[in-house]
C-alpha positions as a LaTeX table, in Angstrom:
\begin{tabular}{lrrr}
\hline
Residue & $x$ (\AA) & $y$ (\AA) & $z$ (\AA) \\
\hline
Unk1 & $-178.95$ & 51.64 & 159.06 \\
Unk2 & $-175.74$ & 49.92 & 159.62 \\
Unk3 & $-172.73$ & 50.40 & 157.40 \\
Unk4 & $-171.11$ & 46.93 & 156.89 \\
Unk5 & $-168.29$ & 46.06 & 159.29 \\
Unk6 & $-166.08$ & 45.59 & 155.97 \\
Unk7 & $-166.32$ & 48.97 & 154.78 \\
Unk8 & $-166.21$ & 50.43 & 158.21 \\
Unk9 & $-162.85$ & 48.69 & 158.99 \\
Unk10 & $-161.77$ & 50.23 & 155.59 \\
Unk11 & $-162.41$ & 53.65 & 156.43 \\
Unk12 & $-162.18$ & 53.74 & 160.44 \\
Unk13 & $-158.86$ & 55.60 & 159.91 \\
Unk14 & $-157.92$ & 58.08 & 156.82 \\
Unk15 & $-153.96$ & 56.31 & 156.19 \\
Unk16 & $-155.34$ & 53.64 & 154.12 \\
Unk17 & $-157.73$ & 55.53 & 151.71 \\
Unk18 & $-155.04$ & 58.22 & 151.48 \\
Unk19 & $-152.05$ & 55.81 & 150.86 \\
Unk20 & $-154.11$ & 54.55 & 147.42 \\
Unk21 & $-155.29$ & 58.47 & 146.77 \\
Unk22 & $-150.96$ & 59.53 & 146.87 \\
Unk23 & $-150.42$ & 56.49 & 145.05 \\
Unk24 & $-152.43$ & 57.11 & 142.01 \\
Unk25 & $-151.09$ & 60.81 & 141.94 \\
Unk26 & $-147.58$ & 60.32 & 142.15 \\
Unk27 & $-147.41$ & 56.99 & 139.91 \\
Unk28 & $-150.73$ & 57.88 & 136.90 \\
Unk29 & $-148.75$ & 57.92 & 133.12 \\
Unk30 & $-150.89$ & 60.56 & 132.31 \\
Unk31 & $-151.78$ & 63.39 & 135.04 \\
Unk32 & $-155.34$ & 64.00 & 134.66 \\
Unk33 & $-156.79$ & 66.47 & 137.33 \\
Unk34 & $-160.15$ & 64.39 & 138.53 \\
Unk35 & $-161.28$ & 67.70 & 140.88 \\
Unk36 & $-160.78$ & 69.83 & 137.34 \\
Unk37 & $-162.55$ & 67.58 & 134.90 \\
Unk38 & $-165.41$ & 66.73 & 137.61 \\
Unk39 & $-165.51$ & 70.86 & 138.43 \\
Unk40 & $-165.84$ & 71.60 & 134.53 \\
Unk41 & $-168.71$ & 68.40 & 133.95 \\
Unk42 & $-170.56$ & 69.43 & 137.11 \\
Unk43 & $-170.55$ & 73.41 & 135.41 \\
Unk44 & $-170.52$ & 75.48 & 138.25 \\
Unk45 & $-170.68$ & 78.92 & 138.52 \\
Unk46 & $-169.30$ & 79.50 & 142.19 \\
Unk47 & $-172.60$ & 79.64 & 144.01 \\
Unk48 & $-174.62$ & 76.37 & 144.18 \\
Unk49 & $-175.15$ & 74.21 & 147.29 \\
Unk50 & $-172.66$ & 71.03 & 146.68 \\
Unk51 & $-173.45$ & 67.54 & 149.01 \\
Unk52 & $-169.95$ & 65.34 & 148.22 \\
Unk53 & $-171.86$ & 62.12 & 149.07 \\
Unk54 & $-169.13$ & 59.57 & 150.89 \\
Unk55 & $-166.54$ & 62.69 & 150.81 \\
Unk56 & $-163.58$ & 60.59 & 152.42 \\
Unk57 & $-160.89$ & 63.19 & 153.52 \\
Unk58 & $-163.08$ & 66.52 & 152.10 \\
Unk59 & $-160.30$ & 66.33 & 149.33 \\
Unk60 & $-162.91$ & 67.55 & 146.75 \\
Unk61 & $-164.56$ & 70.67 & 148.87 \\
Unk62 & $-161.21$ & 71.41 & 149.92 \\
Unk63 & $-160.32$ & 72.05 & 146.00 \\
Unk64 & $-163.74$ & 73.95 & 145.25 \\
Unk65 & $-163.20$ & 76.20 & 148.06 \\
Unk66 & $-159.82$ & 76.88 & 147.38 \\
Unk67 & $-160.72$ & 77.96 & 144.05 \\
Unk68 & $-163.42$ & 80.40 & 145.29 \\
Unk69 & $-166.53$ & 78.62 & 145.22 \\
Unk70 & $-168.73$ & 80.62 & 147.62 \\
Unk71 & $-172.01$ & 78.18 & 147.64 \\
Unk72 & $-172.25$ & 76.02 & 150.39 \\
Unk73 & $-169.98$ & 72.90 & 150.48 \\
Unk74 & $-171.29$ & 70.10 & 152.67 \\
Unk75 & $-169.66$ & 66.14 & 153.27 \\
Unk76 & $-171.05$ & 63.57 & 154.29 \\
Unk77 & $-169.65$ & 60.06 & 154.97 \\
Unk78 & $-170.24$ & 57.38 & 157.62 \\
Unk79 & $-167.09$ & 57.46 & 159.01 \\
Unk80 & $-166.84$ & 60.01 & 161.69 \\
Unk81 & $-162.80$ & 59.88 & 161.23 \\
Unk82 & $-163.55$ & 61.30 & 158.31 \\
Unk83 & $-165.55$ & 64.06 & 158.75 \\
Unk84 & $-163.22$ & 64.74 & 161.47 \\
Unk85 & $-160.57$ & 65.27 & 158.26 \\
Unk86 & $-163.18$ & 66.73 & 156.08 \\
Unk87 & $-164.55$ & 69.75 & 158.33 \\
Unk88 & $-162.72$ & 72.69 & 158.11 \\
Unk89 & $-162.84$ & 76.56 & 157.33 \\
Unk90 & $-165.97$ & 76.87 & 155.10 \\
Unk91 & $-166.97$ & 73.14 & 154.79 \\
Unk92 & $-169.68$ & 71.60 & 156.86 \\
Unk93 & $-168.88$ & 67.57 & 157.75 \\
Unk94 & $-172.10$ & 65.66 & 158.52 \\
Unk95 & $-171.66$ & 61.82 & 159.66 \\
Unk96 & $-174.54$ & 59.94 & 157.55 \\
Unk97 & $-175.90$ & 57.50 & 155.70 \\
Unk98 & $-176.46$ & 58.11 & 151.66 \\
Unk99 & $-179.55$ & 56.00 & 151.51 \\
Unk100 & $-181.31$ & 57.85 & 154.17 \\
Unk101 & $-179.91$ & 61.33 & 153.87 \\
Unk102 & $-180.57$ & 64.11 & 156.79 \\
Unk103 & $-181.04$ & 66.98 & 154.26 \\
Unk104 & $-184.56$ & 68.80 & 153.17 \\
Unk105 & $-185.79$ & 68.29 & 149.78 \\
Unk106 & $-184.18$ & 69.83 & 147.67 \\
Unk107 & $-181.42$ & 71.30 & 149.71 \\
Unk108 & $-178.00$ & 71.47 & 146.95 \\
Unk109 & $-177.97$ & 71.95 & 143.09 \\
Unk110 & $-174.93$ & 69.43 & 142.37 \\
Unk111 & $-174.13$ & 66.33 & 144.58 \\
Unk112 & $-171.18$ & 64.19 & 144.13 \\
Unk113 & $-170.58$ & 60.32 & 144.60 \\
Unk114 & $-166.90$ & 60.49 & 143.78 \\
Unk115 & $-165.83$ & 56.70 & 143.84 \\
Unk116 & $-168.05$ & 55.72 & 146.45 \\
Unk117 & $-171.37$ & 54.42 & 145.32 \\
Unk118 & $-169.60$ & 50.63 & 145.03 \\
Unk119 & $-169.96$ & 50.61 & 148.24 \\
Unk120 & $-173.11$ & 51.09 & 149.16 \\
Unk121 & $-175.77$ & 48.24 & 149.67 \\
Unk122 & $-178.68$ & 49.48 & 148.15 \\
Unk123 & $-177.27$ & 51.77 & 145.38 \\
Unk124 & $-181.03$ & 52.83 & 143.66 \\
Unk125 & $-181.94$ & 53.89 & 147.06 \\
Unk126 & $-178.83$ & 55.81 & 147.30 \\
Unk127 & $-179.73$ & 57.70 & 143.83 \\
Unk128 & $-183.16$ & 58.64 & 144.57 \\
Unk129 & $-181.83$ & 60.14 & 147.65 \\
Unk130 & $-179.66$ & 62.30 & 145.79 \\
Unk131 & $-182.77$ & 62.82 & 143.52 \\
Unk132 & $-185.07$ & 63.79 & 146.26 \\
Unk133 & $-182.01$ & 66.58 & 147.74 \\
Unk134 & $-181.46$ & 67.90 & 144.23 \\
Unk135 & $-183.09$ & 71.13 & 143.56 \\
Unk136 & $-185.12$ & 71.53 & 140.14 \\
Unk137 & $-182.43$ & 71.30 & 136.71 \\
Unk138 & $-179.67$ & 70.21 & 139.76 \\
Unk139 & $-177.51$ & 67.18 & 138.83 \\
Unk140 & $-175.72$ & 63.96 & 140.05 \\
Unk141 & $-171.86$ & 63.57 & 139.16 \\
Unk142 & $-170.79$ & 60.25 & 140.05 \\
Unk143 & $-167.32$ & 58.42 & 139.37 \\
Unk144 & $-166.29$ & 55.12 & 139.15 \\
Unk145 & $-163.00$ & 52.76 & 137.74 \\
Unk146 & $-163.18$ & 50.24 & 135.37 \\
Unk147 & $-163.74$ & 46.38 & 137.40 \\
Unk148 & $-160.78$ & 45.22 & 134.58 \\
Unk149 & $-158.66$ & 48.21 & 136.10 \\
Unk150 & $-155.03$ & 47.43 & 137.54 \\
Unk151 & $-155.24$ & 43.71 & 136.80 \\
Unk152 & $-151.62$ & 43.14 & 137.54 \\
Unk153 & $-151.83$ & 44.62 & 141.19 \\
Unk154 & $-155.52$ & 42.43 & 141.49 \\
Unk155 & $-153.78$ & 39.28 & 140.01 \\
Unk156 & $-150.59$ & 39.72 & 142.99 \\
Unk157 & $-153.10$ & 40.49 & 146.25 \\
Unk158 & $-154.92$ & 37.22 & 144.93 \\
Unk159 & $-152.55$ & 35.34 & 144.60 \\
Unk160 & $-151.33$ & 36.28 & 147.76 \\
Unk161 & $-154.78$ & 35.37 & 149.53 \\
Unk162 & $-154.46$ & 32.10 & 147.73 \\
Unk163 & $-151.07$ & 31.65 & 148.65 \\
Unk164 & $-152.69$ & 32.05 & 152.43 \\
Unk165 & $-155.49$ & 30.25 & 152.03 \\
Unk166 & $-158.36$ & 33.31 & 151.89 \\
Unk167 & $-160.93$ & 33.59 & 149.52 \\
Unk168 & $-159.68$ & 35.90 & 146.52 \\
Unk169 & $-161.04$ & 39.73 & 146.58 \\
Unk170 & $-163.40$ & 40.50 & 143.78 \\
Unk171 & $-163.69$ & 43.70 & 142.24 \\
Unk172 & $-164.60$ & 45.86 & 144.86 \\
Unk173 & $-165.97$ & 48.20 & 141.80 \\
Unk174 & $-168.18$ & 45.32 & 140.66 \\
Unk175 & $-171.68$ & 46.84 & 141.99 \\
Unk176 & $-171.24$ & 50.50 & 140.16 \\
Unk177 & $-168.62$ & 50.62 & 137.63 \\
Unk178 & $-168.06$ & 51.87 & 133.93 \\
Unk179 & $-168.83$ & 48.48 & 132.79 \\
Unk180 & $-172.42$ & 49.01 & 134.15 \\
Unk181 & $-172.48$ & 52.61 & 135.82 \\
Unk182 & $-174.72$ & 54.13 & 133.09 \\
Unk183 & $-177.26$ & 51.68 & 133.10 \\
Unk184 & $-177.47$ & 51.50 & 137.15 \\
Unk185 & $-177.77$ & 55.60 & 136.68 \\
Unk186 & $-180.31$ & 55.29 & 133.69 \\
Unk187 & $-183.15$ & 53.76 & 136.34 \\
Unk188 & $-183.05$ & 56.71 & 138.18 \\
Unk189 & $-182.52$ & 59.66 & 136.05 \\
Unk190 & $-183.63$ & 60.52 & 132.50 \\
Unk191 & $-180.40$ & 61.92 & 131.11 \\
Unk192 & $-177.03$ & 59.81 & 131.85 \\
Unk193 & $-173.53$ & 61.50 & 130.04 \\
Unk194 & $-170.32$ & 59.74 & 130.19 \\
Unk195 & $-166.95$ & 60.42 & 130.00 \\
Unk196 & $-164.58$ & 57.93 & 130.03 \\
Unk197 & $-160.87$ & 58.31 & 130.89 \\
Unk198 & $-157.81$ & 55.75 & 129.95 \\
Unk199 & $-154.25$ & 55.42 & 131.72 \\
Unk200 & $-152.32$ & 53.12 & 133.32 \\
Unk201 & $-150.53$ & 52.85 & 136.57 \\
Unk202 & $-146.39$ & 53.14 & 136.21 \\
Unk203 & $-144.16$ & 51.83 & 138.73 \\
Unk204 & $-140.44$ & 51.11 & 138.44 \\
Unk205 & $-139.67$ & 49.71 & 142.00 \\
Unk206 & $-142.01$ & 47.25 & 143.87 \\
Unk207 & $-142.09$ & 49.49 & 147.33 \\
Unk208 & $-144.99$ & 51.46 & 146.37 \\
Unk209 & $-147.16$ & 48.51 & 144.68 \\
Unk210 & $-146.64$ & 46.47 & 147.85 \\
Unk211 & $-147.47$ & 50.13 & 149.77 \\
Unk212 & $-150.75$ & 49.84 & 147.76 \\
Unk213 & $-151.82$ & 46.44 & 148.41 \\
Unk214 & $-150.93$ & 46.57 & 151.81 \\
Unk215 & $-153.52$ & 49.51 & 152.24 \\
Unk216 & $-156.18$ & 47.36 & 151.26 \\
Unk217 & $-155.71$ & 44.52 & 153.94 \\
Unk218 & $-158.58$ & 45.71 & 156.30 \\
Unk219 & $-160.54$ & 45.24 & 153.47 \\
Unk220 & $-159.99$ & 41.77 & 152.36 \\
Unk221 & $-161.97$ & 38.98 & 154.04 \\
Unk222 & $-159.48$ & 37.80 & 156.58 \\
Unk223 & $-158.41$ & 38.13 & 160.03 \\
Unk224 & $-157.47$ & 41.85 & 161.60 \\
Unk225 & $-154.04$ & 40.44 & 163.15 \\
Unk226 & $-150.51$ & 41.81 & 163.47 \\
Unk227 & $-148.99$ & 39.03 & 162.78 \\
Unk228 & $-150.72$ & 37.74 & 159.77 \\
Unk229 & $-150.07$ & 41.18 & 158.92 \\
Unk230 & $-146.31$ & 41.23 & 158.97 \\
Unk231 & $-146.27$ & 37.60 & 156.67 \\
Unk232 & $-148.25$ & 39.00 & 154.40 \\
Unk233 & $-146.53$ & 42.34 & 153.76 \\
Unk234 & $-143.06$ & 39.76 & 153.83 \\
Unk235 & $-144.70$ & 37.67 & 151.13 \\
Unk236 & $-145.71$ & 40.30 & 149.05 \\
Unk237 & $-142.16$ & 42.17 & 149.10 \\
Unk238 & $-140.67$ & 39.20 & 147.58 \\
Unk239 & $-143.28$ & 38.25 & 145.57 \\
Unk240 & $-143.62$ & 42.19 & 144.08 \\
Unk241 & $-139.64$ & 42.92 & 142.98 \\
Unk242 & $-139.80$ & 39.27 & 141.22 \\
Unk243 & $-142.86$ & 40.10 & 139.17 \\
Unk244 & $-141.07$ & 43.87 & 138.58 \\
Unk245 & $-138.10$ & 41.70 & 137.34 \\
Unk246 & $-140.00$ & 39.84 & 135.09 \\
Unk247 & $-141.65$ & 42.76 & 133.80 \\
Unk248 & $-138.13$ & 44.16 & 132.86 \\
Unk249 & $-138.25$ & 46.32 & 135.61 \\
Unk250 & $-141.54$ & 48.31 & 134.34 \\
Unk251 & $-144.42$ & 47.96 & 135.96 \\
Unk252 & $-147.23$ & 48.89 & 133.67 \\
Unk253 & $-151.12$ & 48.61 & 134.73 \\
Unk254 & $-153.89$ & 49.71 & 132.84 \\
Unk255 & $-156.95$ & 51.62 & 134.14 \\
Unk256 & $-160.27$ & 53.57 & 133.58 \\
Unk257 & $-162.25$ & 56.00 & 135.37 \\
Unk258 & $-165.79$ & 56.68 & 133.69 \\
Unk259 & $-167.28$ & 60.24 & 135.23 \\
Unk260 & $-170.77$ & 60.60 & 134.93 \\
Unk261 & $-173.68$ & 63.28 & 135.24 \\
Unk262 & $-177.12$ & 62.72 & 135.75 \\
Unk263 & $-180.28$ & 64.56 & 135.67 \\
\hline
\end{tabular}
């Protein structure tokens, strides 16, 4: 199956995904630990198999074998830059496809889908994937943002698209978020908890908003180009200290991030 040349773009290359990662730790209102709270809601003991299902930089295995976890810890994500980041002492890196997974019934007792499962195309074929690699009483933790998340950064990247003439970007949490995560889950799996998570975003300079933004270019619907590049990073430095002025110089935006387990 082919991964769509959107998302590939997005996630060729480990900058852009790790630009937005730094940006929500150094700029949350309230530090919440997502490895901690999705270690403590996934309740392991040290031992179990773990797949981290569209693992991005390994960030997560990384933590969990860092704190001792002596199970295996495999990642898998389509983007072979990124198991290139993710592999490393103790952690396998497998280049794959979550709706066609290369794994044995059966194979781990916790799998993860850490902010990834927007992504995929066929989501429900994703889940009973994880469903068929999950050993007996083994579980699914996925987590998602809120698609009404960050609406000041969403309302300056479309108007900039506008401003361009693009098409604005939708949600790009739309397909599995905590608006409908539990009921997507709920078709595959009996038992759906959720745990639900409020903050905000807190800047008081423009740089790293415009940082942010920028990060997400490949991923907007318009042309891979230098140039266009460099205007739109120009508009968007003006455009981000005037709406930081008008803010009086505080830059609050709202978010959510629902974790969920499934069995």
């Amino acid at each position: 199956m082919e991964p769509s040349k959107q998302i590939t773009r997005q996630y060729d290359h480990a900058e852009p995904l790790s630009i937005r990662i730094q940006t929500h730790a150094l700029y949350t209102d309230r530090k919440i630990n997502l490895d901690k709270e999705a270690v403590a809601l996934m309740k392991l003991t040290g031992e179990e198999a773990v797949l981290d299902a569209g693992c991005g930089t390994g960030s997560f295995l990384k933590h969990l074998f860092h704190a001792g976890h002596q199970g295996r810890l495999v990642g898998l994500d389509q983007s072979a830059g990124m198991i290139e980041q993710t592999k490393s002492e103790g952690i396998e890196g497998v280049i794959g496809d979550v709706r066609e997974l290369p794994f044995q019934d059966g194979t781990f007792q916790r799998v993860a889908a850490r902010h990834m499962l927007y992504h995929v195309p066929d989501i429900p074929q994703a889940l009973r994937e994880f469903r068929r690699v999950l050993a007996p009483e083994g579980h699914v933790l996925a987590i998602t943002n809120s698609s009404e998340s960050q609406p000041l950064i969403k309302s300056l990247y479309n108007d900039m698209l506008q401003a361009f003439g693009y098409p604005p970007m939708t949600s790009p949490v739309g397909t599995f978020s905590v608006e409908n995560a539990k009921s997507i889950l709920g078709g595959e799996f009996s038992q759906v908890n959720e745990v639900l998570l409020t903050n905000a975003l807190v800047f008081h300079e423009s740089a790293p908003v415009v940082r942010y933004i920028s990060s997400m270019f490949s991923y907007m619907l318009i042309p891979s180009d230098d140039k266009l590049y460099a205007e739109l990073l120009a508009w968007l430095e003006v455009e981000a200290d005037q709406r930081l002025k008008q803010y009086g110089g505080v830059w609050k935006d709202p978010k959510q991030v629902g974790i969920y387990t499934a069995q």
